[in-house]
C-alpha positions as CSV (number, residue, x, y, z in Angstrom):
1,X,20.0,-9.2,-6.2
2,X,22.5,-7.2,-4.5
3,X,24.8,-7.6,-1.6
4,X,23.3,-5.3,0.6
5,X,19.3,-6.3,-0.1
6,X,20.5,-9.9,0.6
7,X,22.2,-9.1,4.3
8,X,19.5,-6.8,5.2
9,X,16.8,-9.4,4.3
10,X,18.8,-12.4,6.2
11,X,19.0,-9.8,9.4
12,X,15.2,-9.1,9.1
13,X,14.0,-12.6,8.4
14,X,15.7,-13.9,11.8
15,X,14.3,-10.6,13.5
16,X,10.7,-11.2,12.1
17,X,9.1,-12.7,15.0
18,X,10.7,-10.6,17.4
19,X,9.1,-7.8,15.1
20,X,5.7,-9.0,14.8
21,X,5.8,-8.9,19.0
22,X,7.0,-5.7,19.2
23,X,5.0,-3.9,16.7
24,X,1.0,-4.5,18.3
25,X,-0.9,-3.7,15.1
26,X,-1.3,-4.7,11.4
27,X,0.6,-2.2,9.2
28,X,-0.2,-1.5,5.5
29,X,1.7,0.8,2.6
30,X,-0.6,4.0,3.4
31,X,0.1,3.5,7.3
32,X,3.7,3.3,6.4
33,X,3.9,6.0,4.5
34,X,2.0,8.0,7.3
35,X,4.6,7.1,9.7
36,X,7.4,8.0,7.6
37,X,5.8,11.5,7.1
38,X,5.4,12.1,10.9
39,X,5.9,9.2,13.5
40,X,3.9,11.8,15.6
41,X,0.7,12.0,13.4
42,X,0.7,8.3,12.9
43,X,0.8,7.9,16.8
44,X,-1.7,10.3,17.6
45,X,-4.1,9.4,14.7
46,X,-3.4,5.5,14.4
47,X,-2.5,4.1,17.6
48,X,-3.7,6.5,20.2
49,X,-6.3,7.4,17.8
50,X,-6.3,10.9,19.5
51,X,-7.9,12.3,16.4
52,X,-9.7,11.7,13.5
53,X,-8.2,10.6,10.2
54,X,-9.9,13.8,7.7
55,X,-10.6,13.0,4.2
56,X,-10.3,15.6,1.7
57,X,-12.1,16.2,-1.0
58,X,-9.5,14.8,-3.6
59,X,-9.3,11.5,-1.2
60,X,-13.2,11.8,-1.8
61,X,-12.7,11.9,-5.4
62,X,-10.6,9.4,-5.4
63,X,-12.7,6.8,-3.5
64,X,-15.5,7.4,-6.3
65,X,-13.6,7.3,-9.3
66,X,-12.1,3.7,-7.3
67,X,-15.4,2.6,-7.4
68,X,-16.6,3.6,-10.5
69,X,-13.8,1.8,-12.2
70,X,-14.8,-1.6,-10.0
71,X,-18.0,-1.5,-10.6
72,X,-17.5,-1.8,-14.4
73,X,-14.8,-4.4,-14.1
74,X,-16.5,-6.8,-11.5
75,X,-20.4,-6.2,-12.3
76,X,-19.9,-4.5,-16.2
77,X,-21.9,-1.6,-14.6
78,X,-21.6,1.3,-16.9
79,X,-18.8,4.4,-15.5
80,X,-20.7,7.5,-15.1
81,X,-20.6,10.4,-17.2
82,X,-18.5,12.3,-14.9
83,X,-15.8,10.1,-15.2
84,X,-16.2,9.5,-18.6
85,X,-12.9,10.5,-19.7
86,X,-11.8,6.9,-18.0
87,X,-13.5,4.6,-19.6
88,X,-11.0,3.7,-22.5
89,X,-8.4,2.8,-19.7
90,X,-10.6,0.3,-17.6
91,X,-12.3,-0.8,-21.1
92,X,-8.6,-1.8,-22.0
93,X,-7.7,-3.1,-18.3
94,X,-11.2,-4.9,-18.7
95,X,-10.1,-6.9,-22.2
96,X,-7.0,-8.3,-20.6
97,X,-7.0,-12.4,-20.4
98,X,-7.0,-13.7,-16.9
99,X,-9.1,-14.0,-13.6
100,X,-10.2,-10.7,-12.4
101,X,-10.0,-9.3,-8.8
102,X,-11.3,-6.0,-7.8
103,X,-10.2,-4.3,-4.7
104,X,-8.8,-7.5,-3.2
105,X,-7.8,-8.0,0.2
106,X,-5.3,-9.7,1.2
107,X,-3.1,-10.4,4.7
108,X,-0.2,-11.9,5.7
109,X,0.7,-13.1,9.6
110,X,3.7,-12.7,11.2
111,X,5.6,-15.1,9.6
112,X,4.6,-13.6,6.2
113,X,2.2,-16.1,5.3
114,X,-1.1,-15.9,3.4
115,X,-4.1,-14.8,6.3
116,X,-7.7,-13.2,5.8
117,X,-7.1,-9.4,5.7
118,X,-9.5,-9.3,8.6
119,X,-7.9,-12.1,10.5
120,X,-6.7,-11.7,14.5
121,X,-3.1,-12.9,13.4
122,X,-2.8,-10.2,10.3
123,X,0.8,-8.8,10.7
124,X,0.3,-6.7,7.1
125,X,-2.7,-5.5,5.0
126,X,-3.0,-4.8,1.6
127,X,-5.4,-4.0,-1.0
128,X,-4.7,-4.7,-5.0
129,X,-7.4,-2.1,-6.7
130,X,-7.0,-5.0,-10.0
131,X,-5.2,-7.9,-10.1
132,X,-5.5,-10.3,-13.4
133,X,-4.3,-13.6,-12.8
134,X,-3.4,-15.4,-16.0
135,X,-1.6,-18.7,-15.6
136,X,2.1,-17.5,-14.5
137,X,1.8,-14.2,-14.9
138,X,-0.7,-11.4,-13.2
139,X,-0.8,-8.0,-14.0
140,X,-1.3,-5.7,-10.2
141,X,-2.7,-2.7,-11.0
142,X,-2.9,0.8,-8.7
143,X,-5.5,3.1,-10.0
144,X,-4.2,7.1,-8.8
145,X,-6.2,10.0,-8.9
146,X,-3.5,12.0,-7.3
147,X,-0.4,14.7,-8.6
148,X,2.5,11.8,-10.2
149,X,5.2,14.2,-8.9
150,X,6.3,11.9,-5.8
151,X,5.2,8.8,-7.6
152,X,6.2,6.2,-5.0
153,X,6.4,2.1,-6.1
154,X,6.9,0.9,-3.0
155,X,3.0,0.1,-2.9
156,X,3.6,-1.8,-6.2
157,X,6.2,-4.1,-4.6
158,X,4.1,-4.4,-1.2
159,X,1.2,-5.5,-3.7
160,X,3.3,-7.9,-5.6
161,X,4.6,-9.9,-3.0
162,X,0.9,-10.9,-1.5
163,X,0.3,-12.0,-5.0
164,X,3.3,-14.1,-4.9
165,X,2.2,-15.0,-1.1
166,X,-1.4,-15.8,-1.9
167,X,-1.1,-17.3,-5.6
168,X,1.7,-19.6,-5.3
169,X,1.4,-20.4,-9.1
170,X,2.3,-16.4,-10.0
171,X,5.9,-16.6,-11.0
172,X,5.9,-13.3,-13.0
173,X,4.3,-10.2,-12.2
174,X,3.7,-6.7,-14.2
175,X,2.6,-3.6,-12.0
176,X,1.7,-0.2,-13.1
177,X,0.9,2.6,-11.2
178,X,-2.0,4.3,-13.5
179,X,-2.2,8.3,-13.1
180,X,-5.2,8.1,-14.6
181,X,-5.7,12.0,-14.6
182,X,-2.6,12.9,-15.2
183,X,-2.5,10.0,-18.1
184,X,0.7,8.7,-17.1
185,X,2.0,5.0,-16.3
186,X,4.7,3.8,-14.2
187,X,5.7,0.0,-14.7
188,X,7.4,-2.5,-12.8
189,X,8.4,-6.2,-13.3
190,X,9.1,-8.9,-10.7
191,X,9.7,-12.4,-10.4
192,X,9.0,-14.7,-7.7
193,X,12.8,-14.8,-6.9
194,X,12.4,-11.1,-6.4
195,X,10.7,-11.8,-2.9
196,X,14.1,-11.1,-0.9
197,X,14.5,-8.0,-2.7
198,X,11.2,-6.9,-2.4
199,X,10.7,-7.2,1.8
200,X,13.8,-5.8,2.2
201,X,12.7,-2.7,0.6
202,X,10.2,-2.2,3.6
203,X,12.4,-3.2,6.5
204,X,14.3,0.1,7.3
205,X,11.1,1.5,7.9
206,X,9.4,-1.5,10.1
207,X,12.9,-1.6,12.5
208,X,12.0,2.3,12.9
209,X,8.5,1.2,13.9
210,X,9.5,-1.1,16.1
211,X,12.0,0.9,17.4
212,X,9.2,3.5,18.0
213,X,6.4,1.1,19.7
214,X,9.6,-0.3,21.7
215,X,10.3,3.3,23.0
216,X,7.5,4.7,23.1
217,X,9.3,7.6,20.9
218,X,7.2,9.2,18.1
219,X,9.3,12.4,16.8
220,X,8.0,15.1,14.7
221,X,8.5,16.4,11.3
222,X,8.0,19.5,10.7
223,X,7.1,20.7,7.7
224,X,4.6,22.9,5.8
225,X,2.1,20.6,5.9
226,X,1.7,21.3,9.6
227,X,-0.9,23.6,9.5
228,X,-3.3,21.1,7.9
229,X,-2.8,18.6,11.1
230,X,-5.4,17.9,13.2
231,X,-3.4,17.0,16.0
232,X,-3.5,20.2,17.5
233,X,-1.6,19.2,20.4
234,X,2.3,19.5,18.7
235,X,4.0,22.5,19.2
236,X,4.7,22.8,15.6
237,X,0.7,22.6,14.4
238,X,0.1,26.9,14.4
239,X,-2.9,26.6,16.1
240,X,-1.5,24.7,19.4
């Protein structure tokens, strides 16, 4: 582990009450990554909930094809013809040794301990679309439907570490992200000693939200994405 992870996880770990008061609701990867895009389309949609959250039709997609691939793995329920062309991979995901969990839920509190992911003391959500526990080792696996250009791990690490947090005899994990349609894989490894390493990866971005719910300052960014926003409100959406 280097230097740098180590002090900014030893700064965040004595902050980590004082950030669980001051940020008033459960974050997870994709609400994150939404506040990293625009702090002001996070604050309109999730806190002030303003607006609506609009699914696409590739989110759409994506939600089926999730299921499908569940379904089989958790109830041996047969994937349907239209998403055929996945079968081989959850067929092989499916032979792996180990106890299976399908979408699982999982939350930890404030002081980044094991809670229920609907729990009133939840500080962080996550969902694991398949985790295989065998023995030591588990295998966390992220089904995408999506474009693998901006392929992002973070959600891998966020994933590993409630493993870690909520099977205390995982020492060794092996993620993948799983572009299933552009049939591409992205592994990872970790270790249980990793678990420094691995919050500290997410705590520039909570001190910004705190910052933000402290301040009550949500800035936009612009970009050409704008004209899909539904908060029509910000000066930079074209139909304000």
């Amino acid at each position: 582990m280097t230097m740098l992870w180590c002090r900014m996880y030893a700064v965040a770990d004595k902050l980590g009450k004082y950030m669980k008061e001051t940020i008033p609701m459960a974050w997870s990867y994709s609400s994150m990554k939404d506040f990293s895009n625009c702090p002001r389309k996070f604050n309109e949609i999730k806190v002030k909930k303003n607006y609506e959250f609009q699914k696409t039709e590739a989110i759409i997609y994506g939600e089926e094809v999730h299921k499908a691939l569940e379904l089989y793995i958790s109830e041996g329920k047969e994937v349907p013809e239209r998403y055929s062309q996945f079968r081989k991979i959850v067929e092989t995901l499916n032979g792996f040794e180990g106890e299976k969990h399908t979408e699982l839920k999982l939350g930890l509190n404030g002081n980044r301990k094991p809670c229920d992911f609907f729990a009133k003391e939840v500080w962080v959500r996550g969902v694991v679309d398949l985790l295989i526990v065998n023995g030591k080792t588990a295998y966390v696996i992220d089904y995408k439907t999506g474009n693998d250009k901006y392929a992002d791990t973070a959600q891998l690490k966020l994933m590993a570490i409630m493993a870690f947090e909520h099977f205390p005899q995982i020492e060794k994990i092996k993620a993948a992200l799983l572009f299933i349609v552009k049939d591409r894989v992205i592994k990872e490894r970790y270790n249980r000693d990793d678990l420094p390493e691995l919050w500290a990866r997410f705590e520039p971005n909570l001190y910004k939200l705190r910052q933000a719910f402290s301040t009550d300052v949500w800035n936009p960014n612009p970009t050409g994405l704008c004209r899909f926003c539904p908060v029509k409100t910000c000066e930079y959406n074209p139909d304000h």
